[in-house]
Structure formats: structure tokens, C-alpha cells
N, C-alpha and C positions, 0 to 999 in steps of 0.2 A: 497416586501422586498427591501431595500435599499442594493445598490450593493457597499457600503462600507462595510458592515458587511462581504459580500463574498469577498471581495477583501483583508480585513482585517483578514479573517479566511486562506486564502490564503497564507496569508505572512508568516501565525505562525503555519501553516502544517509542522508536520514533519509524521503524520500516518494519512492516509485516510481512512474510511472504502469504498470499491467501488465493487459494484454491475454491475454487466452484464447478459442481459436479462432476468431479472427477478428471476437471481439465489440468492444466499444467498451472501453477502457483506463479504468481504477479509477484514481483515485489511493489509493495506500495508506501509511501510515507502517511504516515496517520498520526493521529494525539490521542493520547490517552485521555476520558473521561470518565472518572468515579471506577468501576469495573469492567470498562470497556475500552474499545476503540472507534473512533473517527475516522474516517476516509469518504475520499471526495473524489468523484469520477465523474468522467464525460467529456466532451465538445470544449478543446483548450486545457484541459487537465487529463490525470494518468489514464492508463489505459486498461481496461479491470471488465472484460468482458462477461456479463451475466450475473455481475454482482447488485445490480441494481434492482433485480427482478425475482433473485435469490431466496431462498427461504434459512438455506443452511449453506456454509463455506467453514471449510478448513483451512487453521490461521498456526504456521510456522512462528515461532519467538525467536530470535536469541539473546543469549549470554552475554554478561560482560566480554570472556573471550571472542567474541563474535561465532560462534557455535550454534547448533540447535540446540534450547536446551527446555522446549516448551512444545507440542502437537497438540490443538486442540479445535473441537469443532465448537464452531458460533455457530449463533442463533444471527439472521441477519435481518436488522429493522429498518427504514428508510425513513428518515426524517424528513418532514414537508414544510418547504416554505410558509414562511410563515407559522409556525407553531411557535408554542412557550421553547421548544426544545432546540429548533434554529438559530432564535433570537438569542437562546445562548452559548450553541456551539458551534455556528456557523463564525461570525466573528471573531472566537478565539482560536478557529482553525487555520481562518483566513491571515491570522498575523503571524504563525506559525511556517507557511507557504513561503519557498523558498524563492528568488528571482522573477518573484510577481509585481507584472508591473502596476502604479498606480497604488491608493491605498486599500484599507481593508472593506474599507463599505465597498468602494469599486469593481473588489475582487468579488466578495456576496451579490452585490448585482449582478455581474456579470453571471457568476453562476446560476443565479434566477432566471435570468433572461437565455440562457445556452440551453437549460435543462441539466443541469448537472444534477448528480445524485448522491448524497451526503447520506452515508449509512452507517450504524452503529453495530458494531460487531461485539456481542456480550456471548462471550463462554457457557458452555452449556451445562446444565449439572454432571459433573461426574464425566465430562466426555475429552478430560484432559488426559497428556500422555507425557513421564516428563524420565528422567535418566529410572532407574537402569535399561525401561519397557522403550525406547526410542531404536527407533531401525539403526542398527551398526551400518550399512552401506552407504557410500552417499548419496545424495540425491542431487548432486552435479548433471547438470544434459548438456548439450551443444546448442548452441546459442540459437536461438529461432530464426526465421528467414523475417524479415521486414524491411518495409518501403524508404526506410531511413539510410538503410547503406546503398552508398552511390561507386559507383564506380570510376577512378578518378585517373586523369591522364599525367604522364608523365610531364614533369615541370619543362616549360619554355625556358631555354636558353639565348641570349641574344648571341653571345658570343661561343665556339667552338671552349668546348673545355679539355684541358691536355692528360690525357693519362699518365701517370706519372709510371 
């Protein structure tokens, strides 16, 4: 595969889907840096089990169409407060965050102070996979079981309503 396609699917990442050890793919919102990606996890942010602790994850792209049209294994690095490398991806990530409340320094403390984990996903030599070599099946599943869906009662009526 030509590593303009991945470097090109790179630039125009704003949602990964990204897999770790073989578990089922997160989709997660990230920012693209220099040849890599951003993302931000933890306590008040996405939900990205084992990515933190990870050495290697596989990182879904797509296409303008909205399609796969990028498989490629990262290399996964964990950026530490505090570093040169924080101070300046942390901030540009932070104004990037969607529906966060408060401002960007706000949102970076708060990530310091939660434990959040702010990881750099850079593509591995040669361990990209891009059209014609991409699985033809889809990789659709049914939607996972979680604490978020609630179970919800039928709406109060004050008054009798008439069937027509």
C-alpha cells in the first residue's frame, strides 16, 4: 500500500476506529499530529479500554466516502504531563473536544488531575493495509450491551386519549 494514502487518511482523521489486543475497535475522536494521531482517554472522556497501557493497537481510517479505506497497526506511545510533548498537544487537543465544558486550560487540568491518558498512535513501518488487500466483509456487529441504555416507561397521560 502506498504510505500517501495513510498519511493522507491521517491528515483528515477526526474519528479512529482503534482496537487493542484483539478486542473489538472503539470508535474514538482524535487529531491528527505531524504522522500520527491523538487521543484522549479516561475518567470524564471516551472510553478506550487498554489503550493506555498498550504497546500496539490497530487503527481503522476512513475515506472521504465514509468507508474503510486505511488498516493499520500503531505503534502506541503515552504522552506524560508535563513533557515538551503535552505542553503542545495537549492544548491543541483540548480546543479540538467537542461539548467540553469550561475552557482549554480547564479541560488539560482536569485531564491531569483525573489521570487521563493522552496517547500518540504513529503507524508502524510497512504494517499498513489499504484497497485492494482490505477484507470485503463488513465488520458491522450489534451494538454492545452498556450501562447507558435505560429502560424507559411509557409516557404519563393526564387525560384519557380517544382512539380514533
Amino acid at each position: 500500500m502506498s504510505s500517501g494514502v495513510l498519511e493522507e487518511a491521517i491528515k483528515k482523521a477526526s474519528i479512529a476506529w482503534v482496537a487493542v489486543d484483539g478486542g473489538p475497535a472503539y470508535g474514538l475522536w482524535c487529531m491528527p499530529v505531524e504522522s500520527s494521531l491523538a487521543v484522549v482517554s479516561g475518567p470524564g472522556e471516551q472510553f478506550a479500554p487498554g489503550l493506555a497501557q498498550a504497546s500496539r493497537a490497530e487503527v481503522r481510517l476512513r475515506g472521504d466516502h465514509g468507508g474503510l479505506i486505511v488498516l493499520a497497526e500503531a505503534v502506541v506511545t503515552r504522552v506524560l504531563p508535563g513533557s515538551p510533548e503535552w505542553d503542545e498537544i495537549a492544548p491543541q487537543l483540548a480546543t479540538k473536544r467537542l461539548n467540553a465544558s469550561g475552557t482549554a486550560d480547564d479541560l488539560v487540568t482536569r485531564w491531569v488531575e483525573s489521570g487521563c491518558a493522552l496517547v500518540r498512535l504513529t503507524p508502524a513501518d510497512g504494517a499498513a493495509t489499504g484497497n485492494p488487500d482490505l477484507p470485503s466483509e463488513s465488520a458491522a456487529e450489534p451494538p454492545r450491551d452498556t450501562p447507558a441504555r435505560v429502560e424507559t416507561r411509557r409516557p404519563f397521560r393526564l387525560h384519557r386519549v380517544r382512539k380514533r
